[in-house]
N, C-alpha and C positions, 0 to 999 in steps of 0.2 A: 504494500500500500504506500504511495505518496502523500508525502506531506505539501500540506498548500499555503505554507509559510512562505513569504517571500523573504527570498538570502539578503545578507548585510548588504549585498554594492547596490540591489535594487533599491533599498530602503533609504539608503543614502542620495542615491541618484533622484527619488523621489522627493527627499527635504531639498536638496538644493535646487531643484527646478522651483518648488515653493517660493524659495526665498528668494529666485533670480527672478520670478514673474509675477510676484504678488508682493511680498513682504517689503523690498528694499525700491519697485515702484511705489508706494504708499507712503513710506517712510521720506523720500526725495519730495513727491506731493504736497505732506504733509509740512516738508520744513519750508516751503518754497511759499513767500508768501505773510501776508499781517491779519486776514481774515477768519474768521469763524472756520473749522472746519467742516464740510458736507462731503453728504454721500451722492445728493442730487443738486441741480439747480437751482429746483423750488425749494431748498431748504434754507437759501442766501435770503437775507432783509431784499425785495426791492428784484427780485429773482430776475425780472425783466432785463436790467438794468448794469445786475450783478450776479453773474454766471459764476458757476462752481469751475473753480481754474485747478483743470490736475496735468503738473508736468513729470514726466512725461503723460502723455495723452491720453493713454491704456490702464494709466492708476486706477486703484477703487474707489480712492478717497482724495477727495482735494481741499481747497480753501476758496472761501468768498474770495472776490477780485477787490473787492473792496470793503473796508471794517464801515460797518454802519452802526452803531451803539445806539 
């Protein structure tokens, strides 16, 4: 009988795709920027106006373009 564990290099191969296409786009997103952070547009004050800005482009999470208090 086979085991349906996946071996160490896939396991590994698997976190670091995580962290090269999720984790440290969000993180770059996140620092880029003086606004609130959102997940969407409409979550910015003024959404019209002031769009949710993620660089690179692909992020999950960005910041307003602009701080509105």
């Amino acid at each position: 009988m086979t085991s349906l564990r996946p071996s160490g290099a896939l396991v590994a191969a698997m976190v670091g795709a995580l962290l090269a296409l999720v984790v440290v786009p969000t993180i770059m997103s996140v620092a880029h920027g003086d606004g609130d952070i959102c997940f969407a547009a409409s979550a910015c004050p003024l959404s019209a106006l002031n769009p949710c800005v993620r660089h690179p482009s692909f992020a999950m999470v960005g910041r307003c373009a602009v701080v509105i208090r």
